[in-house]
N, C-alpha and C positions, 0 to 999 in steps of 0.2 A: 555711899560713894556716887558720883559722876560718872555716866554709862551715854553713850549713841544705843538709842531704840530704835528698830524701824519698826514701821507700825501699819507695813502694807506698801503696795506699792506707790513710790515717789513719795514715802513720806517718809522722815527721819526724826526725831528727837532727841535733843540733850535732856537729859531728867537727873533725878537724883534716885536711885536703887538700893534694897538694899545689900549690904557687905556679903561675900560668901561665905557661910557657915565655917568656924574651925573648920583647921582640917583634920580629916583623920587619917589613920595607918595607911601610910603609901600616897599622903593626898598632900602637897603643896600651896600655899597664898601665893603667889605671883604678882606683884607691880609692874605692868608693862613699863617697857623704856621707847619700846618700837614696835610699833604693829602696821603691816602692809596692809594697802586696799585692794583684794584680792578681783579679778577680773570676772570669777565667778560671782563676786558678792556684789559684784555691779549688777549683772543678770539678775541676781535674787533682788536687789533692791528695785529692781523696774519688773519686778515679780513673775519672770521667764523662768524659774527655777520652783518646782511644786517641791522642791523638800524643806523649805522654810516656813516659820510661822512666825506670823506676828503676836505678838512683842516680841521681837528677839535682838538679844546684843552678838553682834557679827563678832568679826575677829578670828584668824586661824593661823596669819602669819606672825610672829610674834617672838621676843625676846625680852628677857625683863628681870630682875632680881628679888629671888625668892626671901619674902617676908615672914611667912611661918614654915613652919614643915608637920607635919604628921608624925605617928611613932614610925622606925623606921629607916624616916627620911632625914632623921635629923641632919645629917654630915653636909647635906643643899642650904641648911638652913642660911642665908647671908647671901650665896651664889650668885652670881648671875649665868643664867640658863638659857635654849634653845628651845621651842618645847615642841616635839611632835603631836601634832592635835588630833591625829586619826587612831583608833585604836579597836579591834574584833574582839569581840565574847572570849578567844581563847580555846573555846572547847570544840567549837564545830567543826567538821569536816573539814571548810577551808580555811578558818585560821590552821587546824594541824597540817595541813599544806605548806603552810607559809604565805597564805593568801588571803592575812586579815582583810587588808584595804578593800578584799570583795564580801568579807562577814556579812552578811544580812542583818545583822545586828550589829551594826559598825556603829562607834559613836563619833562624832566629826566635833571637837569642840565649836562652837560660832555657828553650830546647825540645829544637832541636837541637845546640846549646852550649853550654857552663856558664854561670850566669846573673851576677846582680848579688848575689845575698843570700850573700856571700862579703867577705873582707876587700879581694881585687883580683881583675877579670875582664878580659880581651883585648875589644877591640873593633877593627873599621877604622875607622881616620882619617877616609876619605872619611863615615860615620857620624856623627861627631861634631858636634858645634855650641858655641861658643862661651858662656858664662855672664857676663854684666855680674857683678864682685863685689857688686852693690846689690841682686842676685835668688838668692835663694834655692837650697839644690839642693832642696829639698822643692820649690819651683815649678817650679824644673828638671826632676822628676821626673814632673811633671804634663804634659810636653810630649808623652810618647808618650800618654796615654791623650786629652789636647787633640785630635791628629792623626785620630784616630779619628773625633772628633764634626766635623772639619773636610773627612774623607772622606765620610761618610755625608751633608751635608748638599753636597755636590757634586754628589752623587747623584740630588738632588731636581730635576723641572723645573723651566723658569723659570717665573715669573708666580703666585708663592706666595704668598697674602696670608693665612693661617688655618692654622698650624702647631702642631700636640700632641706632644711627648715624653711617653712614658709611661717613669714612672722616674725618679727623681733621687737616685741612687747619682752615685758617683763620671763613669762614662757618660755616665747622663742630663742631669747639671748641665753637662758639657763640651760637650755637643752642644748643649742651651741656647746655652752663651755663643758657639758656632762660628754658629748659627741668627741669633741676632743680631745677632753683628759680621757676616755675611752681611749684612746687612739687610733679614732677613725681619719683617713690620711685625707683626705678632702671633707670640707664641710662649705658651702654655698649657701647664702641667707635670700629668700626672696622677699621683701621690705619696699613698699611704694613710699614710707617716709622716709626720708631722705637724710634725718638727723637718727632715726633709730638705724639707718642703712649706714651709716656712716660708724655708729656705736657696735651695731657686729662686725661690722671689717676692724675696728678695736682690737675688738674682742677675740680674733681669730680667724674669722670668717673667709673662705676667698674671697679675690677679687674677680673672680668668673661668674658667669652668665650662665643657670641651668640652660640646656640645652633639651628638647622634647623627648623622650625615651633614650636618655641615658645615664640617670639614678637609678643605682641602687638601694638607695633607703630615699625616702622623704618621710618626713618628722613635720606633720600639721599645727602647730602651734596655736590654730585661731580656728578652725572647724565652720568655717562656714562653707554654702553650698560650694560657691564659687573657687574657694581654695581645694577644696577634696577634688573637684574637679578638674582642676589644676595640677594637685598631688597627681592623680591617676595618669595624668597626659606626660609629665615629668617623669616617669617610672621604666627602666627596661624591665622588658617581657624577664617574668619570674620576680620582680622586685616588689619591695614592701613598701607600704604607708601605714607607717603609725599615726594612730589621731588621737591627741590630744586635746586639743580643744574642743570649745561646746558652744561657739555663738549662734550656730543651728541646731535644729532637732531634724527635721525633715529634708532627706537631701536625695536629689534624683542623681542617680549612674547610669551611666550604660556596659549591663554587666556582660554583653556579647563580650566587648574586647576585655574585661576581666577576667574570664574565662581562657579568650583563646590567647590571652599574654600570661595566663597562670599567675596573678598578680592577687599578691596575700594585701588587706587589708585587715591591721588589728588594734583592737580601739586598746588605751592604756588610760587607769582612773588610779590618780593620786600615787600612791608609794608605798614600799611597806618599812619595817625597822632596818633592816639593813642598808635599802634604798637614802631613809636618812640618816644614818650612819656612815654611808660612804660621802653624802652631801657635809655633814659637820663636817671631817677627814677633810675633805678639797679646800672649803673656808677657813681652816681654822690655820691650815696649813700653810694658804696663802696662791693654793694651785688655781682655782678659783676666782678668776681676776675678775670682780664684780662690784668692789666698793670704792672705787673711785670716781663716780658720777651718783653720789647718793643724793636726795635732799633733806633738809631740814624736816625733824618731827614736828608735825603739826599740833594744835592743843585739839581735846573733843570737840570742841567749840566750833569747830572747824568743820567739823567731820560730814552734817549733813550739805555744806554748802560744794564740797571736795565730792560726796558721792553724786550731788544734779550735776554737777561739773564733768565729772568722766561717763556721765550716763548720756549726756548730750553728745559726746563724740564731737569731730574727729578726735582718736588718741592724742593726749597730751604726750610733749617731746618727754618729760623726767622720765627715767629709768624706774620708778616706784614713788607713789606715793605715802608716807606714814601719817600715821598720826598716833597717842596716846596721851592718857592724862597724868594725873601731879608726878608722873615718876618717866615722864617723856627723858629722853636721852638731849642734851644741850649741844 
């Protein structure tokens, strides 16, 4: 099969791989239709992310039609699917929490497993979700990075009436729409691009202007220094910031006024099963208003020329970029 390798930083290949093994009990073939270029897999392909290795085939956002099935699994066999790529041991302490996505032994398909940006990847059954033939797998595809904005905004206390996402990349705008099919009554986008500022007022978004201490939630979408700093200044005394994003590691505060505003800082990583479970619900549903600015699936072909493209920056205006091979969505 046709796979994007990366093979270290700034470097990518199309190669030819082999097939994944049958599959077995509980294990599904997948043909991607649609796989997103995830903003974190940007970071790992410019080799800012120590949890990858080279040779590895990315891929985590993804929708596609199941090809084989395992024993089991038969009843997917034909489907076309959703597929959640994160998944914990099961037995530990914090999966029996309900806190796989922190497992220690989490498996990330496209990190520790070969990913979606291939012609066909392995996934479990229990992972998959169902696609109406009437949605899309580009929306499909949209469900793992949905789950996200549906984690993080779980996160937040109750009694939210003044909400700011900073960011409306891909992230930002998903957390938007999880903020408000929540029903949180204000949500404010802070966007210096001017076509993604313009796609979260779309989206929902107000048309106001944070004002400096008087959010009660902000919702970091992009985690660099400059935004957390920003989150913090945007916050009333006693309010949250959730942080999402990860284009920083190293970020200086000044925890005096953390302190004396009582102001919760809490970080959110990925989603767990229910997270996307309520993200399929919103899409499939149609609550979820995100598939009307999609673009065309790209071939593999494409793939390494598409990752030095979004690695170079400034963000490009589309809403997601895909790509997949012989079974890309038309």
């Amino acid at each position: 099969m046709k796979a994007i390798v990366w093979q270290g930083p700034n470097e990518m290949t199309v190669e030819e791989r082999p097939d994944p093994p049958d599959p077995g009990p509980g294990e599904l073939i997948l043909q991607p239709e649609a796989v997103g270029i995830c903003g974190s897999e940007v970071e790992g392909y410019l080799g800012h992310m120590g949890n990858r290795t080279p040779p590895l085939v990315m891929g985590h956002e993804f929708a596609g039609r199941v090809v084989a099935a395992g024993a089991g699994a038969e009843e997917l066999d034909g489907e076309r699917v959703a597929v959640n790529p994160l998944s914990g041991c099961g037995d530990c302490r914090l999966c029996r929490a309900g806190f796989a996505n922190l497992c220690l032994d989490r498996v990330l398909v496209g990190v520790h497993v070969p990913g979606a940006f291939a012609d066909f990847v392995k996934v479990r059954a229990a992972d998959a979700r169902v696609l109406p033939e009437e949605i899309s797998s580009r929306v499909g595809a949209l469900m793992e990075p949905l789950a996200n904005g549906v984690h993080a905004v779980r996160l937040a206390p109750s009694g939210v009436e003044r909400a700011v996402v900073i960011g409306a990349g891909t992230i930002g705008l998903v957390t938007l729409q999880a903020a408000l099919l929540h029903g949180l009554p204000e949500v404010m986008v802070v966007e210096p691009q001017e076509i993604r500022r313009a796609r979260a007022l779309t989206l929902g978004a107000s048309a106001a202007d944070p004002e400096p201490g008087e959010a009660d939630l902000v919702l970091d979408a992009v985690g660099a220094e400059a935004t957390r700093q920003l989150g913090l200044s945007l916050l009333r005394p006693g309010g949250t910031m959730v942080c999402i994003g990860l284009a920083n590691d190293a970020t200086t505060l000044g925890f005096h006024g953390i302190v004396r505003s009582q102001h919760r800082i809490q970080g959110s990583y990925a989603y767990t099963m229910p997270d996307f479970e309520q993200a399929h619900e919103w899409l499939v549903s149609g609550q979820a208003k995100l598939g009307d600015d999609l673009t065309a699936v790209r071939p593999l072909e494409d793939g390494p020329d598409a990752f030095a493209r979004l690695a170079e920056g400034p963000p490009p205006p589309e809403f997601k970029v895909y790509l997949a091979g012989a079974g890309r969505e038309t």
